[in-house]
mmCIF file as gemmi writes it, N, C-alpha and C atoms, coordinates in Angstrom:
data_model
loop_
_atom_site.group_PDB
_atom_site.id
_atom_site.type_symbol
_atom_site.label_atom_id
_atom_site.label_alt_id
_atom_site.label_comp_id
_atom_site.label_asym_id
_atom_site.label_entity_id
_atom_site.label_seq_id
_atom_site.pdbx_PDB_ins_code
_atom_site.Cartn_x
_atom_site.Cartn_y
_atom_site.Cartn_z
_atom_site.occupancy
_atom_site.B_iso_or_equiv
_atom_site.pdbx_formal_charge
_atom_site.auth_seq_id
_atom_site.auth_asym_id
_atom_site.pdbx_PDB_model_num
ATOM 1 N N . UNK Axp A 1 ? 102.47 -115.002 -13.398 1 0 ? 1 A 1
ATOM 2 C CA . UNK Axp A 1 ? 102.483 -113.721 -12.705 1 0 ? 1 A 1
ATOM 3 C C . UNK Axp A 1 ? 103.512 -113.803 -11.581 1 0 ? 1 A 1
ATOM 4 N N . UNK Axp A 2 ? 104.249 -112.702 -11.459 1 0 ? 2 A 1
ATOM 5 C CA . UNK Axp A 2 ? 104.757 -112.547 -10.277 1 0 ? 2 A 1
ATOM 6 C C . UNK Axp A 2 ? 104.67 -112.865 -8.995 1 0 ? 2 A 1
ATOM 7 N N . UNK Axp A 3 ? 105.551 -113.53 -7.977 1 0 ? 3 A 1
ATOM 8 C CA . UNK Axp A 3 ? 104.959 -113.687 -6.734 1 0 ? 3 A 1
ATOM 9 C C . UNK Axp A 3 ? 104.469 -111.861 -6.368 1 0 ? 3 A 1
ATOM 10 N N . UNK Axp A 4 ? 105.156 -111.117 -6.386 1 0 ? 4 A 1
ATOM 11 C CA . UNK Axp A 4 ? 105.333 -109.819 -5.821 1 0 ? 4 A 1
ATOM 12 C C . UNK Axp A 4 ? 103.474 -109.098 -5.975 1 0 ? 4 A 1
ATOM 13 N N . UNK Axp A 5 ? 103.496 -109.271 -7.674 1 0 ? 5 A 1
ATOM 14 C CA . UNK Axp A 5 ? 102.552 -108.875 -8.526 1 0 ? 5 A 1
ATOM 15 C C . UNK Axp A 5 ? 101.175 -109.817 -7.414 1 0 ? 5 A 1
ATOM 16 N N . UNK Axp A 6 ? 101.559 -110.604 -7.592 1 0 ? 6 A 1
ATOM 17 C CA . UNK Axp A 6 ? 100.561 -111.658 -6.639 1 0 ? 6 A 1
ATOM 18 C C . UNK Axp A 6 ? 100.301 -110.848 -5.012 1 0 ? 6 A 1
ATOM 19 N N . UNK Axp A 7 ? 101.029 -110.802 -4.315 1 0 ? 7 A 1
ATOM 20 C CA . UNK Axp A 7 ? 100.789 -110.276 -3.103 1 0 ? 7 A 1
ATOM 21 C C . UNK Axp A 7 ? 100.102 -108.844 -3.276 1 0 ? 7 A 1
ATOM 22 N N . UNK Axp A 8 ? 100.596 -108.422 -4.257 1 0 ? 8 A 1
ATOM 23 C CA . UNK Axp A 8 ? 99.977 -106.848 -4.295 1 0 ? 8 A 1
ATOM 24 C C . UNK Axp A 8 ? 98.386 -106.663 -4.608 1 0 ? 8 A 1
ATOM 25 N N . UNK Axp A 9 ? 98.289 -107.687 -5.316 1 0 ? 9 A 1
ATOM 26 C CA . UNK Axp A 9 ? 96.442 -108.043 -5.776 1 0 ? 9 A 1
ATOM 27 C C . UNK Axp A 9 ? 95.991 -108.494 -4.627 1 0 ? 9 A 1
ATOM 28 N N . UNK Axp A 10 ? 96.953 -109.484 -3.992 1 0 ? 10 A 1
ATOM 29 C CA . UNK Axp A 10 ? 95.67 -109.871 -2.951 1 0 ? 10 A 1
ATOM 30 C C . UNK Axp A 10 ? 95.624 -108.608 -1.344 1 0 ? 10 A 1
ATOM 31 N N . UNK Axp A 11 ? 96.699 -107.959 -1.511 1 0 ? 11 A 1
ATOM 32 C CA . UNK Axp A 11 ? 96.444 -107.018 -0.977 1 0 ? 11 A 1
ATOM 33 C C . UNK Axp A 11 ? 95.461 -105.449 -1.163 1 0 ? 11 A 1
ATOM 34 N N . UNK Axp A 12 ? 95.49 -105.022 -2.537 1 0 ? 12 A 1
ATOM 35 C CA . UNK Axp A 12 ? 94.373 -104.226 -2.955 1 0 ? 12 A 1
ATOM 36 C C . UNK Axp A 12 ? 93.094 -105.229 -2.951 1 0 ? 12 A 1
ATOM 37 N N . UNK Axp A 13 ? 93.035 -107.064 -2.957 1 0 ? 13 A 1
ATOM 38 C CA . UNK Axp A 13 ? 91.672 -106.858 -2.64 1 0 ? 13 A 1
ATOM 39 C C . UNK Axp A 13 ? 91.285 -106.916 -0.871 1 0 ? 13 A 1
ATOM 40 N N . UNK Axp A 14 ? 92.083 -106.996 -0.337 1 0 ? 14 A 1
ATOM 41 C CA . UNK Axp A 14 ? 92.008 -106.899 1.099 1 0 ? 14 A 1
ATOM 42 C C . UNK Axp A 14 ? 90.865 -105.3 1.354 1 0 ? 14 A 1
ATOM 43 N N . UNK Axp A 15 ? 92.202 -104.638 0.804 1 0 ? 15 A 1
ATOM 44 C CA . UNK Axp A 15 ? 91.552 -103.273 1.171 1 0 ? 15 A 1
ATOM 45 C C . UNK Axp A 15 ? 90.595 -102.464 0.53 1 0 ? 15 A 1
ATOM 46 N N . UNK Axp A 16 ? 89.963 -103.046 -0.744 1 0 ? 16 A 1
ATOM 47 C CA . UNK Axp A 16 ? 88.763 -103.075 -1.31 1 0 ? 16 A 1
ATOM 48 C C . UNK Axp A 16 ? 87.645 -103.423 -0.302 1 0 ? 16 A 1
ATOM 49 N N . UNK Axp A 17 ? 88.028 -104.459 0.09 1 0 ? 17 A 1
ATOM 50 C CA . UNK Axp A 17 ? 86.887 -105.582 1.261 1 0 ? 17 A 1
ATOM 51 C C . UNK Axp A 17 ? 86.921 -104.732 2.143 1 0 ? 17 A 1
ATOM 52 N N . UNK Axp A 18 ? 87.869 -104.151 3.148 1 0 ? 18 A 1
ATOM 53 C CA . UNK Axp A 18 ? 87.988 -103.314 4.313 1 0 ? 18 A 1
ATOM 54 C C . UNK Axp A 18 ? 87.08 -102.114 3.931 1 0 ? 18 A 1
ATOM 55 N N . UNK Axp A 19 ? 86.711 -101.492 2.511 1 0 ? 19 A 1
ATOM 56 C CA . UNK Axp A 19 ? 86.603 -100.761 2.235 1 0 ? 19 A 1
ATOM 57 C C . UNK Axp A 19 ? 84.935 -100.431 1.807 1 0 ? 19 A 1
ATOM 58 N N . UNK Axp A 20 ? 84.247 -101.899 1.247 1 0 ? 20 A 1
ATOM 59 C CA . UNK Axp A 20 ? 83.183 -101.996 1.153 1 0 ? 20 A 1
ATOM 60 C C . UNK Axp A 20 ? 82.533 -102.246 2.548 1 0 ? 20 A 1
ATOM 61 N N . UNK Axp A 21 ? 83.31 -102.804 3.402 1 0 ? 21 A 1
ATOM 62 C CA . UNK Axp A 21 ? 82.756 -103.278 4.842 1 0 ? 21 A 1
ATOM 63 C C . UNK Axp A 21 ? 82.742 -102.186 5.759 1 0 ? 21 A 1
ATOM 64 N N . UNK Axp A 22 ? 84.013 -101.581 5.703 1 0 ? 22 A 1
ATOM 65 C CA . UNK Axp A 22 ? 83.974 -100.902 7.42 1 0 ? 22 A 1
ATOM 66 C C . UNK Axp A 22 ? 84.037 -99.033 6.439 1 0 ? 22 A 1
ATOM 67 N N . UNK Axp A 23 ? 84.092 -99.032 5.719 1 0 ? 23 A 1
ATOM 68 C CA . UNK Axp A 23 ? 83.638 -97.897 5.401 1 0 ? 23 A 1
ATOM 69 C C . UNK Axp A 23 ? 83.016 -97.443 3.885 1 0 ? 23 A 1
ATOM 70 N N . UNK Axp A 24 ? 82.086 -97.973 3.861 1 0 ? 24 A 1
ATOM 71 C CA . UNK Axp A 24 ? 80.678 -97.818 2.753 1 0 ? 24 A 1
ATOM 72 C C . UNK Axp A 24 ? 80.591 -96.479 2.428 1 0 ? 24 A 1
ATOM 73 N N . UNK Axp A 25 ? 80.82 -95.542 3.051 1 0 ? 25 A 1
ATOM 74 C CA . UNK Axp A 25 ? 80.507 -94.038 2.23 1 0 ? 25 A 1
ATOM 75 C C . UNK Axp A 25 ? 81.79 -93.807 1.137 1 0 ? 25 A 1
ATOM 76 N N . UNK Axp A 26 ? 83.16 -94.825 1.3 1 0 ? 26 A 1
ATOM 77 C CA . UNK Axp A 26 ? 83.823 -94.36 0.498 1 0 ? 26 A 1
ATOM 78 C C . UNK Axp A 26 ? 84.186 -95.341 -0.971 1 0 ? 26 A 1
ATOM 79 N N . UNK Axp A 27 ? 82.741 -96.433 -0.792 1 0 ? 27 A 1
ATOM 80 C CA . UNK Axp A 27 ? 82.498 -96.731 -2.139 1 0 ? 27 A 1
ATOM 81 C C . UNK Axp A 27 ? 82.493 -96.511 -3.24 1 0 ? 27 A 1
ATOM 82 N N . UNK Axp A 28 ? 81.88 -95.329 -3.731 1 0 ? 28 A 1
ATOM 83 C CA . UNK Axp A 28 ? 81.625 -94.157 -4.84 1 0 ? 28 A 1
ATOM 84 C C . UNK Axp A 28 ? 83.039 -94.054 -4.943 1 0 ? 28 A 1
ATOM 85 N N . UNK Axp A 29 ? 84.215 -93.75 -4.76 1 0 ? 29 A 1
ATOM 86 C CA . UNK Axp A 29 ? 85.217 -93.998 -4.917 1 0 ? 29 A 1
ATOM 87 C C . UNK Axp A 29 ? 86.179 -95.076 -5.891 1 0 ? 29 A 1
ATOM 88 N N . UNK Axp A 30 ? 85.55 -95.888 -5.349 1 0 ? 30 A 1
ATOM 89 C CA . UNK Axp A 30 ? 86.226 -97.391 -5.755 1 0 ? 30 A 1
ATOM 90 C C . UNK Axp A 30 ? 85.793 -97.829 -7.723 1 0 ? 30 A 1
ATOM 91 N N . UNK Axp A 31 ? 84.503 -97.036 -7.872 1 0 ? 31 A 1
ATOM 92 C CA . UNK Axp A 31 ? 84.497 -96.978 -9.072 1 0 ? 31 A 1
ATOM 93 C C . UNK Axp A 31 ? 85.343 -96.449 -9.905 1 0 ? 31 A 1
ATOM 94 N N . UNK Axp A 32 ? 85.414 -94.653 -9.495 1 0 ? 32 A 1
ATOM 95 C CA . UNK Axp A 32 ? 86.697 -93.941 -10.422 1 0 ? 32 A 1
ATOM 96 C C . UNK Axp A 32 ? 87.998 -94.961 -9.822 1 0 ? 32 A 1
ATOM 97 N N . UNK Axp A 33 ? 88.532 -94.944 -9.207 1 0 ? 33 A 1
ATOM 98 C CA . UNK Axp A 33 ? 90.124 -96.013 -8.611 1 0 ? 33 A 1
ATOM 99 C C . UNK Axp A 33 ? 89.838 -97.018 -9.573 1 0 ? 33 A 1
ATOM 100 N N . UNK Axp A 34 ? 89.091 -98.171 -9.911 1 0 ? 34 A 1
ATOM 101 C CA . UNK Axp A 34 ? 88.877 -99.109 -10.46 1 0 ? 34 A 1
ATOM 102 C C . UNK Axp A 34 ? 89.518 -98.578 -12.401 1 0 ? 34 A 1
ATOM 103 N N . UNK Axp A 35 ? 88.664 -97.377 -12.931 1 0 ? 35 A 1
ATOM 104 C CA . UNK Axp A 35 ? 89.808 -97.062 -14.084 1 0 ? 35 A 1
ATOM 105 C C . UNK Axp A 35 ? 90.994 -96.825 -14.308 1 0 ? 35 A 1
ATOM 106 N N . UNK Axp A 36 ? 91.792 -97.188 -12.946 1 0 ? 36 A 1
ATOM 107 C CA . UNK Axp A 36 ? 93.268 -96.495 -12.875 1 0 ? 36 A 1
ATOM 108 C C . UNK Axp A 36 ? 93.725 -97.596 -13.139 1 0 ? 36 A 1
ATOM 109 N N . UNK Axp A 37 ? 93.153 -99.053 -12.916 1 0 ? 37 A 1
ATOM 110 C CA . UNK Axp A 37 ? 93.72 -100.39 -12.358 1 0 ? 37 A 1
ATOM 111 C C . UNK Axp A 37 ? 94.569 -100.425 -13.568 1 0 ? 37 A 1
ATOM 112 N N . UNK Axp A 38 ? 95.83 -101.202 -13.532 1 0 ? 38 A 1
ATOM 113 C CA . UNK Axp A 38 ? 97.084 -101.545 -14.569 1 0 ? 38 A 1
ATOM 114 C C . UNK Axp A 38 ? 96.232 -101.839 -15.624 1 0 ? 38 A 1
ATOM 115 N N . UNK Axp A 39 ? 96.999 -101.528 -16.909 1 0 ? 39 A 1
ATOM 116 C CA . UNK Axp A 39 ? 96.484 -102.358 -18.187 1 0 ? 39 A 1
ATOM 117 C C . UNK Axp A 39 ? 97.314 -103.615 -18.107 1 0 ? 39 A 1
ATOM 118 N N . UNK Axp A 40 ? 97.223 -104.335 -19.139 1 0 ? 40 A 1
ATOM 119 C CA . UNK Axp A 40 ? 97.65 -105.072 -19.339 1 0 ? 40 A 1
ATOM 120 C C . UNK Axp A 40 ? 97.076 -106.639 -19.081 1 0 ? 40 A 1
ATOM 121 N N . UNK Axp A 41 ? 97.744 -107.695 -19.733 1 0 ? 41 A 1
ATOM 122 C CA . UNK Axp A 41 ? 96.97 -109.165 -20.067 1 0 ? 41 A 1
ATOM 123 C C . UNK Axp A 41 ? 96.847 -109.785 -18.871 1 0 ? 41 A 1
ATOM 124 N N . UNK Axp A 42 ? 95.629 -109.707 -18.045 1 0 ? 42 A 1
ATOM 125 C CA . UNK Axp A 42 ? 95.474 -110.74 -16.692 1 0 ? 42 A 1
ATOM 126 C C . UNK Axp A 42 ? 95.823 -111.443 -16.804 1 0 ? 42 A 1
ATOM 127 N N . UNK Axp A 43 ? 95.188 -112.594 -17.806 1 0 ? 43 A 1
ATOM 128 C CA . UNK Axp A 43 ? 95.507 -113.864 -18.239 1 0 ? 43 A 1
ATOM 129 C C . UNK Axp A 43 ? 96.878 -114.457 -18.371 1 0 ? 43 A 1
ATOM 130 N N . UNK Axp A 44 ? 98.234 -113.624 -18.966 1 0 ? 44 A 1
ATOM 131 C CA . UNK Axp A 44 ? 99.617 -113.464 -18.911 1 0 ? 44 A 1
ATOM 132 C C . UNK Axp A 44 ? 100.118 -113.367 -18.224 1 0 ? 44 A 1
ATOM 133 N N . UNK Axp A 45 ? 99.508 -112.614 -16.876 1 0 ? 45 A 1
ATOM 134 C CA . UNK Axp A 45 ? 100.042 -111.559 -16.127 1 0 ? 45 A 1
ATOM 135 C C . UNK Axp A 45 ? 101.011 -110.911 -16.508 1 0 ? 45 A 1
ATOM 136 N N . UNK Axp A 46 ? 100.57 -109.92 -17.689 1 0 ? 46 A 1
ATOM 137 C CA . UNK Axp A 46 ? 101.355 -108.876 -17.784 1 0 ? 46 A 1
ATOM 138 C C . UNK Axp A 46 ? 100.605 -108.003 -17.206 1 0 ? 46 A 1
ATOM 139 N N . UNK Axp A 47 ? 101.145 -107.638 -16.215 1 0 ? 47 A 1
ATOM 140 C CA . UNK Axp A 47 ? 100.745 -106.607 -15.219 1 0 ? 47 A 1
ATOM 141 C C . UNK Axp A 47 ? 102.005 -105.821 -14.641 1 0 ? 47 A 1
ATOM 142 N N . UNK Axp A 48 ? 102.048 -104.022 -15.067 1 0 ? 48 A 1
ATOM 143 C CA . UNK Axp A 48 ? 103.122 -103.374 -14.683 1 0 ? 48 A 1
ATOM 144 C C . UNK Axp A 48 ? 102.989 -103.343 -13.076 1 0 ? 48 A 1
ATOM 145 N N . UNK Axp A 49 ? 104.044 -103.618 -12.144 1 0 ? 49 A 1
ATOM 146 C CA . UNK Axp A 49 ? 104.311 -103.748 -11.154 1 0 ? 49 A 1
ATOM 147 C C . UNK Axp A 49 ? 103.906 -102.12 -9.98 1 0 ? 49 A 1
ATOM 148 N N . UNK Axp A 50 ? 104.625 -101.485 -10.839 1 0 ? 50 A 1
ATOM 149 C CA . UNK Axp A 50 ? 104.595 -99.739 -10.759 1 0 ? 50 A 1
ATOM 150 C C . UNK Axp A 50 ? 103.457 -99.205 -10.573 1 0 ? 50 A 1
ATOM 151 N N . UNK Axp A 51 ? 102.519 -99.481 -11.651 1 0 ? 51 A 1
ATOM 152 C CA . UNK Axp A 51 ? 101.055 -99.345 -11.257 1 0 ? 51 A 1
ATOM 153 C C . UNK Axp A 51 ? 100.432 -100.067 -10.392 1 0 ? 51 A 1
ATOM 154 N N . UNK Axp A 52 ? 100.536 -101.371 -10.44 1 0 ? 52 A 1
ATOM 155 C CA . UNK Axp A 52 ? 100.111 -102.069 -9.08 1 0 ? 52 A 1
ATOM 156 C C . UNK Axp A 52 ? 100.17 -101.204 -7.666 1 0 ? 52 A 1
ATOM 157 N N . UNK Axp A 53 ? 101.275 -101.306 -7.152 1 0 ? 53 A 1
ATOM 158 C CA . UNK Axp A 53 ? 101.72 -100.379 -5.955 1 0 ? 53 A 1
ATOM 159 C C . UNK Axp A 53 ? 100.666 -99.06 -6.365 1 0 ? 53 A 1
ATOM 160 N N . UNK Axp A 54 ? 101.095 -98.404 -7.138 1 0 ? 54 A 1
ATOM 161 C CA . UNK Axp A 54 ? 100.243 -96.694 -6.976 1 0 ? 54 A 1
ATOM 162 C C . UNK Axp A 54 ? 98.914 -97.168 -6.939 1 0 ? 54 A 1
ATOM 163 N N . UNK Axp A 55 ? 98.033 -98.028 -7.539 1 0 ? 55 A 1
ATOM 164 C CA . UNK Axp A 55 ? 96.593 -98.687 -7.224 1 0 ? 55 A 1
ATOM 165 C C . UNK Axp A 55 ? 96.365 -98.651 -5.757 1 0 ? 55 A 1
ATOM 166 N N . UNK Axp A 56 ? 97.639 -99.782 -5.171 1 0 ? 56 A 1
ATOM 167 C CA . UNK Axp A 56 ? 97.548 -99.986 -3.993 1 0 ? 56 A 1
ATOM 168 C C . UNK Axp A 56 ? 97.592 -99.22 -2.809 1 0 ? 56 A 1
ATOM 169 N N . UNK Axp A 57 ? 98.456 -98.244 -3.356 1 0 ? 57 A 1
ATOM 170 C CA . UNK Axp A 57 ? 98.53 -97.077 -1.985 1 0 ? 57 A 1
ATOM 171 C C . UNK Axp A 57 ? 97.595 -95.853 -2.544 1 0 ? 57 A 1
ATOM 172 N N . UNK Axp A 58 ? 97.041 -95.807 -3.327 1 0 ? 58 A 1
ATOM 173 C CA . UNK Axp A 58 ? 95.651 -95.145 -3.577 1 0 ? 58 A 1
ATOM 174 C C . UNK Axp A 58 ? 94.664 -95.46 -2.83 1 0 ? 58 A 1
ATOM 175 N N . UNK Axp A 59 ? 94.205 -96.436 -2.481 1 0 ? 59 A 1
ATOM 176 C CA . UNK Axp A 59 ? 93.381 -96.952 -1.822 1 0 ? 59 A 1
ATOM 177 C C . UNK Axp A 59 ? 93.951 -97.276 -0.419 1 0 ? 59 A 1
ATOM 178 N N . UNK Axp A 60 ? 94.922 -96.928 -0.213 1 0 ? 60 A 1
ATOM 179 C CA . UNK Axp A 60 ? 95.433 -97.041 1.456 1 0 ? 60 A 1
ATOM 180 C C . UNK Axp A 60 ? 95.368 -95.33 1.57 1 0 ? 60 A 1
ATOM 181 N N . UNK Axp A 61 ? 95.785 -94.707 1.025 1 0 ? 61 A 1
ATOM 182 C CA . UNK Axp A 61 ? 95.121 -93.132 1.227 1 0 ? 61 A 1
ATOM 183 C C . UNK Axp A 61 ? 93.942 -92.565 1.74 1 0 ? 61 A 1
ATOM 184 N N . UNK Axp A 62 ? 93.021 -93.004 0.489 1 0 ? 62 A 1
ATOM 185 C CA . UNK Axp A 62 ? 91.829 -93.242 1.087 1 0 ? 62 A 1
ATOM 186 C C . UNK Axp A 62 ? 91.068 -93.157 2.275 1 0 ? 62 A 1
ATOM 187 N N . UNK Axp A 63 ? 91.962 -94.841 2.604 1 0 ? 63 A 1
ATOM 188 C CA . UNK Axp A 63 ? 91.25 -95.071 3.854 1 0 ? 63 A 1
ATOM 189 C C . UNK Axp A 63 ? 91.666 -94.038 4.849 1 0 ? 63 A 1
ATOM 190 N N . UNK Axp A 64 ? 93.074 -94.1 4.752 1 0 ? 64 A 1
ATOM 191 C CA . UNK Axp A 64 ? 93.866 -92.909 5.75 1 0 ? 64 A 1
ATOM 192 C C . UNK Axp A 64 ? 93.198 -91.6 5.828 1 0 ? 64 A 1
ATOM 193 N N . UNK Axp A 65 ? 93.086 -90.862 4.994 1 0 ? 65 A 1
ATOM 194 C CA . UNK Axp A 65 ? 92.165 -89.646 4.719 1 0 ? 65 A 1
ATOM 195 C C . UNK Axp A 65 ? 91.578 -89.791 5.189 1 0 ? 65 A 1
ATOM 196 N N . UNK Axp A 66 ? 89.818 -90.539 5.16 1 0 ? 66 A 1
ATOM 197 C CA . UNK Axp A 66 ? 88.983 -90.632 5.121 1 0 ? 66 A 1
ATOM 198 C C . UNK Axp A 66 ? 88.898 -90.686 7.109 1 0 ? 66 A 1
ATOM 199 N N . UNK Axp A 67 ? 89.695 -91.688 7.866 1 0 ? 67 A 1
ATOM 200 C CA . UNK Axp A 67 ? 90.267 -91.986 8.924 1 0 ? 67 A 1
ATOM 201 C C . UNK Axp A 67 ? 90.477 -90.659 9.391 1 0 ? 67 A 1
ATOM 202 N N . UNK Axp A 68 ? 91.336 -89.907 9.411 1 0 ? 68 A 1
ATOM 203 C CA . UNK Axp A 68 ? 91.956 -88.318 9.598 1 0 ? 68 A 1
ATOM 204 C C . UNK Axp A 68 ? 90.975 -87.695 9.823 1 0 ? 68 A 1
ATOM 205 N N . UNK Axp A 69 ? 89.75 -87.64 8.518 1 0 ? 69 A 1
ATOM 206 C CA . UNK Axp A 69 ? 88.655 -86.231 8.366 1 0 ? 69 A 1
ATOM 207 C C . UNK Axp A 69 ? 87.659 -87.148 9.249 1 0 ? 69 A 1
ATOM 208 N N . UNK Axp A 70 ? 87.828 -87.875 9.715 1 0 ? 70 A 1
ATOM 209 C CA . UNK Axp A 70 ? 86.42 -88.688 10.826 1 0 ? 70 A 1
ATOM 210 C C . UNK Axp A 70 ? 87.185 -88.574 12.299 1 0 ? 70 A 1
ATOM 211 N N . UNK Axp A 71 ? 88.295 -88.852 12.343 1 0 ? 71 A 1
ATOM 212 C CA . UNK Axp A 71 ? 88.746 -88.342 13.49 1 0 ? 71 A 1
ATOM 213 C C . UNK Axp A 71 ? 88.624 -86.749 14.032 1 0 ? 71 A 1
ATOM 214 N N . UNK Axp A 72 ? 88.9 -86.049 13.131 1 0 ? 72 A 1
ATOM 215 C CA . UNK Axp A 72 ? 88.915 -84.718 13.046 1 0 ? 72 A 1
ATOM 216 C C . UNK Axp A 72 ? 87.672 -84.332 13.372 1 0 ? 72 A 1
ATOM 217 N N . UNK Axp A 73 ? 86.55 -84.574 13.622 1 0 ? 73 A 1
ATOM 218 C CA . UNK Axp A 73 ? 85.401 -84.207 13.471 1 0 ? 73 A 1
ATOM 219 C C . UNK Axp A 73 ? 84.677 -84.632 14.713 1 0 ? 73 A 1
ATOM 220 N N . UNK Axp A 74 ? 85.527 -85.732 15.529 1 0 ? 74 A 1
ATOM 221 C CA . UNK Axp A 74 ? 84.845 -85.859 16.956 1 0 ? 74 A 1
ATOM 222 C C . UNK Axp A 74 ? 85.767 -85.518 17.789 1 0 ? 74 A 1
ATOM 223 N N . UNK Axp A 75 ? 86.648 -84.677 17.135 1 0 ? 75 A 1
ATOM 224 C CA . UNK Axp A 75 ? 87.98 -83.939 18.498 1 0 ? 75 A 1
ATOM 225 C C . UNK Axp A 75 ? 87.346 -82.442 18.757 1 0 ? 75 A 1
C-alpha cells in the first residue's frame, strides 16, 4: 500500500475516534459513510486514492457541520 494511501487511513481512523468520542450523536452517521469506504483488495492495497480523500473529507465535514450547527445554537 501506499505511503500516501497509508496516512489517509490512519487519518480517517483518527477522525472516526474523534468522532465516536467527542461527538456520539453523530455516530448514526458513520454507518451510512462506512458504505462509501473505497472498494477494492485491502489485503493488496488496492485502494483508489481518490476515494480515500472524499471518505476522508466526508467525515471532516461532518465534524465541521455538526461544529457550525452547535455553535449556532448557543450564539
Amino acid at each position: 500500500m501506499k505511503t500516501a494511501n497509508s496516512e489517509i487511513l490512519t487519518e480517517i481512523a483518527s477522525l472516526t475516534r474523534t468522532i465516536e468520542d467527542d461527538y456520539p450523536e453523530l455516530q448514526k452517521y458513520l454507518d451510512e459513510s462506512r458504505s462509501t469506504l473505497p472498494k477494492g483488495n485491502f489485503d493488496k492495497g488496492e485502494l483508489d486514492a481518490e476515494e480515500l480523500e472524499n471518505y476522508r473529507n466526508s467525515l471532516k465535514n461532518l465534524i465541521e457541520s455538526f461544529k457550525n450547527k452547535k455553535k449556532a445554537c448557543f450564539n
